[in-house]
MIGU-763212 format. One line per field, with one value per residue (C-alpha): x, y, z; residue in one letter. Coordinates in steps of 0.5 Angstrom, whole numbers, plus 500, padded with zeros to 3 digits. Each point is the difference from the previous one (the first is absolute). Last residue first. Layout:
<pts>
px (X|...)
py (Y|...)
pz (Z|...)
r (A|...)
</pts>
This chain:
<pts>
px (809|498|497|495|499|497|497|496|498|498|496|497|499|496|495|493|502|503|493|496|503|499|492|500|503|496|492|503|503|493|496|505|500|492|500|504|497|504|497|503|503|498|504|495|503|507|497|499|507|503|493|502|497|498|492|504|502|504|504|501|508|502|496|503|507|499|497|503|497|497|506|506|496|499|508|502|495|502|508|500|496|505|506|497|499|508|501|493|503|506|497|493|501|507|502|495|500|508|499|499|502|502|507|498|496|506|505|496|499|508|501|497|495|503|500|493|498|505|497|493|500|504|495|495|503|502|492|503|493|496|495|496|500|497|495|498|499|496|496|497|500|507|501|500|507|503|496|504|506|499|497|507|504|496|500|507|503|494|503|506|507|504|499|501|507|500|498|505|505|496|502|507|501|497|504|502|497|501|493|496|499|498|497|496|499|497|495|498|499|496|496|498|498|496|496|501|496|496|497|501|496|493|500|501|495|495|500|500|493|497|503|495|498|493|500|507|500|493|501|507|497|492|503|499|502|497|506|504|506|508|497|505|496|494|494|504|499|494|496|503|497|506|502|505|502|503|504|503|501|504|504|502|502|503|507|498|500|506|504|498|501|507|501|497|504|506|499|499|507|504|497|501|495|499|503|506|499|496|506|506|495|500|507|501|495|504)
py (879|503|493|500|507|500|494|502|507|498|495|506|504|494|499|502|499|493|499|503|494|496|500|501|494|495|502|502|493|497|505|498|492|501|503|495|494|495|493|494|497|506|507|503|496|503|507|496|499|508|501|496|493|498|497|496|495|494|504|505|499|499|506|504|498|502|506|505|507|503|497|504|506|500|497|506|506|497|500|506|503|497|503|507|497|499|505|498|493|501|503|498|493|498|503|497|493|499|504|508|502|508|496|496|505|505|494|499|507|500|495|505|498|498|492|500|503|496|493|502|500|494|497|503|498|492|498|494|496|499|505|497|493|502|505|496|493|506|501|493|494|496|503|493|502|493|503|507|496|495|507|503|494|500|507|501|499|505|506|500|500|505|504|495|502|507|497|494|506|503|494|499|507|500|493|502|505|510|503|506|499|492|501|506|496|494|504|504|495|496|505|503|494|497|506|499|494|502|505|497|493|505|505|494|496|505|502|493|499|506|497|495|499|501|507|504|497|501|507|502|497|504|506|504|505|499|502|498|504|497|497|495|494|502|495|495|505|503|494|498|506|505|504|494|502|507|498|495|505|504|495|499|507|501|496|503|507|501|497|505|506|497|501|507|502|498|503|507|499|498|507|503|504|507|504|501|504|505|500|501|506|503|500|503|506|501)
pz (635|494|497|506|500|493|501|505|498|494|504|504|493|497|506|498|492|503|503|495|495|505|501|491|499|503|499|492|499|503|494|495|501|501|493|497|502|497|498|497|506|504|503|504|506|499|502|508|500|500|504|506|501|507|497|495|505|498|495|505|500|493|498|506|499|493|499|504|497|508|503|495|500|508|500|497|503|508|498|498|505|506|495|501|508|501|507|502|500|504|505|505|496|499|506|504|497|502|506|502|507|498|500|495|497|499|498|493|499|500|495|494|495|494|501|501|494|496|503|500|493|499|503|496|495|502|502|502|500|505|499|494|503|507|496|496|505|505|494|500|495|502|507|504|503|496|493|501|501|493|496|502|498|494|497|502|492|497|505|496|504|498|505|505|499|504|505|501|499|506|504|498|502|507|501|508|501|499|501|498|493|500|506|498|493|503|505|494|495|506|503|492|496|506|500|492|500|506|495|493|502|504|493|496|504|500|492|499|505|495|494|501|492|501|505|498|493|499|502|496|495|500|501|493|496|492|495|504|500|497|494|498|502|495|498|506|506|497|500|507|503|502|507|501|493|502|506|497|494|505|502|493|498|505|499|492|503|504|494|496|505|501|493|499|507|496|494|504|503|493|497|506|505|499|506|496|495|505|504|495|497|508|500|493|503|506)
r (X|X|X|X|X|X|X|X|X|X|X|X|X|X|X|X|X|X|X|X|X|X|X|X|X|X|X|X|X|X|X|X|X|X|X|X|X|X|X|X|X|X|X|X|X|X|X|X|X|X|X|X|X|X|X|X|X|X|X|X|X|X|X|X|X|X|X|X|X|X|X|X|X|X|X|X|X|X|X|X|X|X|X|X|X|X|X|X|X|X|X|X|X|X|X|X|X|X|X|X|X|X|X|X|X|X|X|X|X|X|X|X|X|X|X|X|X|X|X|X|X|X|X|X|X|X|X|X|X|X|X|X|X|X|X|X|X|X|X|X|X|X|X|X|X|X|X|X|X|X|X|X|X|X|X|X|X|X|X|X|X|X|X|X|X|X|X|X|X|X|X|X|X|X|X|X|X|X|X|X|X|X|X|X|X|X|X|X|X|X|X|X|X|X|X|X|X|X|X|X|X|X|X|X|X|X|X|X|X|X|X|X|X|X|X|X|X|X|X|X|X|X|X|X|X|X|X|X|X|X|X|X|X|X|X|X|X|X|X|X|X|X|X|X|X|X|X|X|X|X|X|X|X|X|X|X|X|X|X|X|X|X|X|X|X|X|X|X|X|X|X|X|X|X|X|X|X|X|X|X|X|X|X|X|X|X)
</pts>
C-alpha cells in the first residue's frame, strides 16, 4: 500500500514536457489577446494619451467620450442597425437554403447528384474577388445597388459549401425510418422536413447560425462595394474604413468603432460555443 500510494502522489504532478506545453500555449494564448484587449483599452483613451503611450495596456484617464462620438458623430448607430438588420436575414437565407440543399443532398438519390455536389465543392476554390462584378451587374439589374436588400441578397447567395456539407452528413446519419413514419402519419416533402428532420439536426442549425453571423457581421467587401452610392446603408465593418483618410487616420475612433463591432459577436460565440462544439462535433462524427 505504502509503494502504491508513492507511485500516486509521483504521478499526480504534471510532467516536465506536459508543464511546458501548458506554458507555450499560455504564451501563445496571451499575444492573440493581447491585441483585442489593447483595442478595447485605447478606445477608453484621450487622444494625448493614445499616442504619448500606445503600449499602455490601461488608460490612465478612463473615458467615453470615443465610443460616444463615434456612436453619434460618426453614425455608427445607423451602422450598428444595418449590420445587425443585414446579418439576420443574411443567415435566415443562409439557414433555409443550406438546410434544404443538404436535406436533398443527404436524403435523395438523382440523376447528376454527384456531379453537382462536385461542382459545389469546386466553387470553393473560386475567390470572392473575381465575382464581385457579375454579382454587382445582378444586384444593379434588380435595383438594389445601395440598399440593404441588395447586401443581404448578394451575401446569401453564394454556395456556402460548409454549411452545406454540414447538413449533408447530419442528414445523411439519421434513420430512413423516420422519414417513412411521417409519410404515413400524412406528412409531405416540407412537412417532413420541417416538423422532422430538422429538429433532429439542430446542433448543426446552431452551428451554421454562429458561423454565418460571424462571417456577415466581419463582411467588408461586398458591403463596401455595394453601398458606395449610399453611405446611409453601411454596415459597421464599412463604416471603420471611413476613419481611414488620405493623410489622416483617427486612431482612436478606429479603436472605439472596432470595440462596437467585436464585443457583440465575441458575446455571441461565448453564448453559444458549446452549441457549436456540439455541432461540429456531430457533423464530423456522423
Amino acid at each position: 500500500m505504502t509503494a502504491a500510494g508513492s507511485l500516486k502522489k509521483k504521478g499526480d504532478g504534471l510532467k516536465p514536457g506536459t508543464l511546458l506545453t501548458h506554458i507555450l500555449f499560455i504564451g501563445i494564448a496571451v499575444l492573440w489577446v493581447y491585441p483585442f484587449v489593447w483595442m478595447v483599452s485605447a478606445s477608453f483613451k484621450s487622444s494625448g494619451e493614445f499616442f504619448g503611450n500606445r503600449l499602455r495596456l490601461l488608460p490612465q484617464e478612463f473615458t467615453w467620450e470615443n465610443i460616444i462620438r463615434v456612436w453619434t458623430a460618426e453614425r455608427f448607430s445607423t451602422y450598428f442597425l444595418n449590420s445587425v438588420v443585414i446579418t439576420v436575414f443574411t443567415v435566415l437565407l443562409v439557414l433555409a437554403m443550406t438546410a434544404l440543399t443538404g436535406y436533398v443532398l443527404g436524403r435523395y438519390e438523382f440523376f447528376g447528384k454527384k456531379l453537382m455536389l462536385g461542382l459545389f465543392v469546386a466553387s470553393i476554390t473560386i475567390p470572392l474577388a473575381s465575382t464581385i462584378i457579375p454579382i454587382y451587374q445582378i444586384i444593379r439589374q434588380m435595383g438594389l445597388v445601395g440598399t440593404r436588400t441588395g447586401v443581404v441578397l448578394a451575401s446569401a447567395g453564394g454556395g456556402h459549401v460548409i454549411f452545406l456539407l454540414l447538413f449533408l452528413s447530419a442528414f445523411k446519419a439519421l434513420p430512413k425510418e423516420l422519414e417513412e413514419a411521417a409519410i404515413l402519419d400524412g406528412c409531405g416533402f416540407f412537412g417532413t422536413f420541417w416538423h422532422v428532420m430538422l429538429h433532429l439536426v439542430r446542433p448543426v442549425c446552431v452551428t451554421v447560425v454562429i458561423m454565418e453571423t460571424i462571417w456577415s457581421w466581419n463582411s467588408f467587401l461586398l458591403p463596401l462595394v455595394l453601398t458606395l452610392s449610399n453611405p446611409a446603408s453601411r454596415t459597421l465593418a464599412v463604416g471603420l474604413y471611413s476613419f481611414q483618410g488620405e493623410n489622416t487616420v483617427d486612431w482612436t475612433g478606429i479603436a472605439a468603432g472596432g470595440t462596437i463591432a467585436v464585443v457583440p459577436i465575441i458575446v455571441l460565440f461565448i453564448a453559444m460555443q458549446k452549441y457549436f462544439v456540439d455541432g461540429v462535433a456531430g457533423a464530423v462524427k456522423s
